[in-house]
Every structure is written in structure tokens, then in C-alpha cells.
Wavefront OBJ file of the C-alpha trace (Angstrom):
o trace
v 93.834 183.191 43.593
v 93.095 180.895 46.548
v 94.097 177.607 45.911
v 90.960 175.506 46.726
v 91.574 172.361 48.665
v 90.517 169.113 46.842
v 88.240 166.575 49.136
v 89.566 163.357 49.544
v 87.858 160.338 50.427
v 87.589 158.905 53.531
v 89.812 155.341 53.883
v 87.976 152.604 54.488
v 88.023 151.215 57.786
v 89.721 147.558 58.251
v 87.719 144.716 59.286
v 87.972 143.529 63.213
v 88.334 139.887 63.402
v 88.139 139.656 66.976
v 84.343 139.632 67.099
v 83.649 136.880 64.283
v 86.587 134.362 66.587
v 84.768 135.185 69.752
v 80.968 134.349 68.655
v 82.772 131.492 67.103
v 84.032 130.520 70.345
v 80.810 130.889 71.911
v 79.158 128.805 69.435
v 81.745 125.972 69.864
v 81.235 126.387 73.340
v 77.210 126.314 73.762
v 77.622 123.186 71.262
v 80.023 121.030 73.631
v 77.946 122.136 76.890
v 75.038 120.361 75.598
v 76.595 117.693 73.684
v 76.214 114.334 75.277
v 78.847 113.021 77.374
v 79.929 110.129 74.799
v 80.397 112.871 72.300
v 83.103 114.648 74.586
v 86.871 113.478 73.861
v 87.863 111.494 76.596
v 90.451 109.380 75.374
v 92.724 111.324 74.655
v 91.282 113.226 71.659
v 91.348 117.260 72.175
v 89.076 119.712 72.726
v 88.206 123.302 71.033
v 88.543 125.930 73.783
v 88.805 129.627 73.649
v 92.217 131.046 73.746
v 93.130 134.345 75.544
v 92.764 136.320 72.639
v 89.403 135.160 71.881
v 90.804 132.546 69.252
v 89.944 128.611 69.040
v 92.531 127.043 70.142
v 93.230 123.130 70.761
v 93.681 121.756 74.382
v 93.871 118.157 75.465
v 90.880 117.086 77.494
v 91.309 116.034 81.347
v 91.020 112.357 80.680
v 94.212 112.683 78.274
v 95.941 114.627 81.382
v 95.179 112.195 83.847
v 95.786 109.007 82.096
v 98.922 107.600 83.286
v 98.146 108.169 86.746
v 95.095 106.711 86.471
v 94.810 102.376 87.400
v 92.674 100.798 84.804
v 89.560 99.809 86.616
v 87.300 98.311 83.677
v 87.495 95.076 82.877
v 88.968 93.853 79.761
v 87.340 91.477 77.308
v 89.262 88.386 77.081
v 88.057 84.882 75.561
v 89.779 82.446 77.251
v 88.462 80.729 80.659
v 89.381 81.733 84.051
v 91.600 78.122 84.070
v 93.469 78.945 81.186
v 95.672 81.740 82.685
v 98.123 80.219 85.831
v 99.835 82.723 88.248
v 103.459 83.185 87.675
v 105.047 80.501 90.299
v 108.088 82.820 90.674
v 111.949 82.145 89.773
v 112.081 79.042 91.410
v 113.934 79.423 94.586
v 111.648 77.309 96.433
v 112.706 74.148 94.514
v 115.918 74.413 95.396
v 114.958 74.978 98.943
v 115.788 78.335 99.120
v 112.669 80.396 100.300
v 114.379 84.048 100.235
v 117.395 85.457 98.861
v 118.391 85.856 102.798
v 118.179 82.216 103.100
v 120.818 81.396 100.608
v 124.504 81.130 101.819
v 126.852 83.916 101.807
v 129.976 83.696 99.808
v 133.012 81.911 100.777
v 135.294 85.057 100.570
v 134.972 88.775 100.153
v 137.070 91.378 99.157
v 138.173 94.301 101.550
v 139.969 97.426 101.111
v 142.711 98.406 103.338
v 145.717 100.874 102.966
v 145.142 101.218 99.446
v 145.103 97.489 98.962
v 142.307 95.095 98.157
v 142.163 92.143 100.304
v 140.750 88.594 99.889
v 139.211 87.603 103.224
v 138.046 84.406 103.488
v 135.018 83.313 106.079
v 135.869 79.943 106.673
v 139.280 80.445 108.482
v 139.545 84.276 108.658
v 142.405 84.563 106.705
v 143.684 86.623 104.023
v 145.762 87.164 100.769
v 146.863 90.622 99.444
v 145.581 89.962 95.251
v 148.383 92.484 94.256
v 151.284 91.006 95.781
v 150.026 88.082 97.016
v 150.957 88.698 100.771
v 148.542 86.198 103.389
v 147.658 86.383 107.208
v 145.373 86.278 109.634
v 142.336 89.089 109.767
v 141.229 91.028 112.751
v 137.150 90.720 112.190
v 136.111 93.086 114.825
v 138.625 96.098 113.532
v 138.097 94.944 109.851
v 141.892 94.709 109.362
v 145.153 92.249 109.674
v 146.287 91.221 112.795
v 149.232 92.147 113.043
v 148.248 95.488 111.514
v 146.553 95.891 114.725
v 149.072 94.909 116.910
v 150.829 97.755 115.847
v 148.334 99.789 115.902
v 146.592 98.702 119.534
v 148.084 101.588 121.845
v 146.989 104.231 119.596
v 143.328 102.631 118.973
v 143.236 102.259 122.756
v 144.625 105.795 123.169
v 142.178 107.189 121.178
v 139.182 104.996 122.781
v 140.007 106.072 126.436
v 140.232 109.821 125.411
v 136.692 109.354 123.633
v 135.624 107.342 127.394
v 137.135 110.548 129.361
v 135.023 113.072 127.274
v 131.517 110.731 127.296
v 132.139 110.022 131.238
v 132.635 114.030 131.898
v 129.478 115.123 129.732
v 127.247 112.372 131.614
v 127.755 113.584 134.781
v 130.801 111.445 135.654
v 129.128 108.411 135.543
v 125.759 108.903 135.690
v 123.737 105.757 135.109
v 120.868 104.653 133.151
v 117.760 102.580 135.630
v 118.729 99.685 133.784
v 122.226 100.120 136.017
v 124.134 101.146 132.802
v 126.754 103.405 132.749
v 125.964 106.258 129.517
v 128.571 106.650 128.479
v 129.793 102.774 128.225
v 126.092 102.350 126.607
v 127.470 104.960 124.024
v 130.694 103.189 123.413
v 129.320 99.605 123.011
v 129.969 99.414 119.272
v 133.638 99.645 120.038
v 135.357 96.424 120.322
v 136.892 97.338 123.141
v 134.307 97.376 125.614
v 134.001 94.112 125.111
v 137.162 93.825 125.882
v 137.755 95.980 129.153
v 134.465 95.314 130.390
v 132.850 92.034 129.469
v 129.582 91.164 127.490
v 127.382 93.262 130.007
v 127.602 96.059 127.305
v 127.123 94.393 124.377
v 123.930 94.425 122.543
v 120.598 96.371 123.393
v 119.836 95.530 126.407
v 116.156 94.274 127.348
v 114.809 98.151 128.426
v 116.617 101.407 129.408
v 114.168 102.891 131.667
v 111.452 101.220 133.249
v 110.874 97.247 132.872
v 107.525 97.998 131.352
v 109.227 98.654 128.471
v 109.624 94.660 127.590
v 105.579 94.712 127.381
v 105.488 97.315 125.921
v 107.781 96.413 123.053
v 105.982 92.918 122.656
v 102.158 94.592 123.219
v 103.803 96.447 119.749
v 105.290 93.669 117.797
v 101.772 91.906 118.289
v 99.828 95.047 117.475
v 102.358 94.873 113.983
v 101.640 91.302 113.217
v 98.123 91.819 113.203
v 98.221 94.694 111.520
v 100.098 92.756 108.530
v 97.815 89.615 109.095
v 94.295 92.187 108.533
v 96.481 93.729 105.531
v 96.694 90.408 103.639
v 93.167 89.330 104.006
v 91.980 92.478 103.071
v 93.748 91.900 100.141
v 92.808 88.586 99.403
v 88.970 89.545 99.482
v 89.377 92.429 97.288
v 91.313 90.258 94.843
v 88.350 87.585 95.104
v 85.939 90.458 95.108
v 87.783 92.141 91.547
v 87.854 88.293 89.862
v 84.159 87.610 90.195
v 83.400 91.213 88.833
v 85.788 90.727 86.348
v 88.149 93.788 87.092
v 91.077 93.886 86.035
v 93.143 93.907 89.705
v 96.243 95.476 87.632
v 99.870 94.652 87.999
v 101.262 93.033 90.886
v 104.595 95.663 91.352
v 101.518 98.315 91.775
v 100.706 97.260 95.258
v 102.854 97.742 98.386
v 105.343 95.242 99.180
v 103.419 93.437 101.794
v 100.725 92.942 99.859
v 102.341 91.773 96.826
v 102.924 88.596 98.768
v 98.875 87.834 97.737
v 98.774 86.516 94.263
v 96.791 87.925 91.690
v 93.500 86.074 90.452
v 92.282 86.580 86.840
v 88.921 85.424 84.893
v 85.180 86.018 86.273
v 82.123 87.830 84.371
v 84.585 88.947 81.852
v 86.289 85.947 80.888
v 82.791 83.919 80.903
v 81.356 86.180 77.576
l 1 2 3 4 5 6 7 8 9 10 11 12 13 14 15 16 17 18 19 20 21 22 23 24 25 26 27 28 29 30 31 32 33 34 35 36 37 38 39 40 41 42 43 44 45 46 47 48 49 50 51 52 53 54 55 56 57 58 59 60 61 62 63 64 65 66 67 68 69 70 71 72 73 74 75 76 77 78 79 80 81 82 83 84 85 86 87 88 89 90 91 92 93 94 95 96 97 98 99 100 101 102 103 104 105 106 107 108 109 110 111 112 113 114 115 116 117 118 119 120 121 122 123 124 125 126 127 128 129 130 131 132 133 134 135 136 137 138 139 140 141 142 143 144 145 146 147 148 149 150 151 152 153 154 155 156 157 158 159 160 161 162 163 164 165 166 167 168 169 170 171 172 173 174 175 176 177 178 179 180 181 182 183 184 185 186 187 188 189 190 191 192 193 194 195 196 197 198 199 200 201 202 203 204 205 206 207 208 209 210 211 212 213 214 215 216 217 218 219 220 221 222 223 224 225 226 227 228 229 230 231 232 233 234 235 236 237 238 239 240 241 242 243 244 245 246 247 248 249 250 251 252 253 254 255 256 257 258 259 260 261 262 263 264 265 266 267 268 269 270 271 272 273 274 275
């Protein structure tokens, strides 16, 4: 006999989820595009979204993203009067006198190390004393060093300065000249103590222009042009400041600004501080 082959059932299918998450999603969606604007998170809260499978997923919303880098531009409710809060008068320097830390005197000595060994130099006399064993004489200030260290060492620093002269003079067209009536490369070897030295003060410093005299006019027609650049800069300032205070803005912190403009204090109170 044939055995007969028993019918099964079929297995029921399973259930896909991905079409209940994405009509979800679109829900969600629909709902937030025609929710008001004050109903949005924008401080920070977050935000249902749909993920790349088609779930809801949580992302932060762009005001939480952009926060920090954002400068608080709304005023801030405060109930005191305008007269109650005083700009910082600063650390004080100017009662002592002292109207920059450039102003204030340099130190009476300064330490400087040489050979291995740190060196007390003072300013008064140019002198020295060795802290380790105690060992004094005079310093060299132009070759940042003790005299008589030089001494010994003057025919190989002028050794060494001539053969750096023979190789600038031979690139420069053996003495080629600036219009100024400069030689190059003397120009080039000005920082070297030296040249003062060997050839007098005529290379020391910048010297007034290197290639046309219209270059002194031009340099001052620029140094004007910069100080009233910075003069424009601080009154702009100053009527934005004014302009923030009677709106009642918040101008922000004072380290915000550039540098220049930090010089104009920072005004507080207006509309805001009147409520």
C-alpha cells in the first residue's frame, strides 16, 4: 500500500513591524510640522525624528546644537536700577601711577644662562655673580656674555663674522647697494655687534626708507590711515554699547570683544532694568 502523505498546515506568517514604526513616524512627523513654533523644543529639549530604519528615534534640536556658540542677545530681567551696578574700575594700577604693565619698572637683576651656568646680571652696573660658585665680573651686554669670556673669544667671533661678510658681499653682487646708499649685505649684518663696531652707527637701526624717499609718506599716510581706523573702531563701539543699554540688551562679557575694543567699558540697565 501507498503510504498517503498527511497535509500539514501552513505556518503562520510573522508580523512586520516595520510598517506600524514608519506610519508612526509619519504621524509624529505631520504633528510637529504643524505644531506651533512655541511648541517645538528649542532649549535644549529633543526632538522625535525618524531613524534610518524607519524607527523613532531621539535627536537634539538645532537650538541645543548651536547654543554655546551662540551670544545671548535677549535681555535679561533684572530689578535693580541702571545706578546700582558700577563698571569694574580695574586692578588698580592707575592709583599707583602705573597706567600699563609696560609702564612699570623692570627688575633690578635677571638671571642668564651661560656655559651651563646660571648667571645673576644686574642692570644697574652690568655686573655679574655666578649663583653656583659665586664667581663675579663684568658682562658683555651686546654678546650676552662675560667680558672676559669674550676677550677670549673675540678672534674667533670676528673670524666667523668676516667669513659670513665675504659670503653676503659675493651673493650681492660684490657690493651692490641699496638707493638709500646702503651696502646689502652690511644692511643684512646690522644685528651683529660688530658692525657697529667696524663701521659706525650708519648701519644701525632701520633706516628712514630703502628705496625711494616716498616711502617716509608713505609709511606716515599708513600710520594715520591706522589711527583712524582704531579711533572709528572705538566709537562704533561706544554707540552700540549706548544703543544695547537703552534697549536693554544684554552687551555680554567684556573678554568677548577684540582687544581694542575692550578698552570701551560696558554699560548695563535701560528698558530692562526700569520693569
Amino acid at each position: 500500500m501507498r503510504s498517503m502523505a498527511v497535509p500539514q498546515a501552513p505556518l503562520p506568517r510573522r508580523r512586520s513591524l516595520a510598517a506600524p514604526l514608519l506610519a508612526a513616524a509619519a504621524v509624529v512627523t505631520a504633528l510637529l510640522a504643524a505644531a506651533p513654533r512655541f511648541l517645538l523644543p528649542t532649549n535644549g529639549g529633543a526632538a522625535f525624528v525618524a531613524g534610518p530604519a524607519g524607527a523613532l528615534g531621539l535627536a537634539p534640536s538645532r537650538a541645543a546644537s548651536t547654543a554655546e556658540s551662540r551670544v545671548v542677545r535677549l535681555a535679561e530681567v533684572v530689578d535693580v536700577d541702571a545706578t546700582d551696578i558700577e563698571p569694574a574700575t580695574g586692578s588698580g594700577l592707575k592709583d599707583n601711577g602705573v597706567e600699563s604693565v609696560f609702564d612699570s619698572q623692570k627688575r633690578a637683576w635677571f638671571k642668564q644662562k651661560f656655559d651651563g651656568m646660571y648667571h645673576k646680571v644686574f642692570r644697574a652696573n652690568w655686573t655679574y655673580i655666578i649663583t653656583d660658585t659665586g664667581e663675579t665680573g663684568e658682562w658683555n651686554r651686546a654678546w650676552t656674555m662675560p667680558q672676559k669670556t669674550f676677550e677670549k673669544r673675540r678672534k674667533t667671533l670676528l673670524k666667523r663674522f668676516r667669513k659670513i661678510k665675504r659670503k653676503l658681499r659675493i651673493k650681492h653682487g660684490m657690493g651692490q647697494r641699496y638707493p638709500n646708499g646702503k651696502y646689502i649685505f652690511l644692511t643684512k649684518l646690522q644685528g651683529s655687534p660688530f658692525t657697529r663696531e667696524l663701521y659706525g652707527e650708519k648701519y644701525i637701526g632701520k633706516a628712514e626708507w630703502t628705496y625711494h624717499p616716498n616711502e617716509v609718506k608713505a609709511k606716515e599716510k599708513v600710520q594715520r590711515a591706522r589711527e583712524l581706523k582704531r579711533t572709528m573702531a572705538i566709537e562704533t563701539e561706544e554707540r552700540r554699547i549706548e544703543h544695547l543699554r537703552q534697549l536693554g540688551v544684554w552687551p555680554g562679557e567684556s573678554h568677548w570683544r577684540p582687544k581694542l575694543l575692550q578698552e570701551v567699558p560696558l554699560k548695563y540697565g535701560g528698558a530692562a532694568s526700569r520693569k
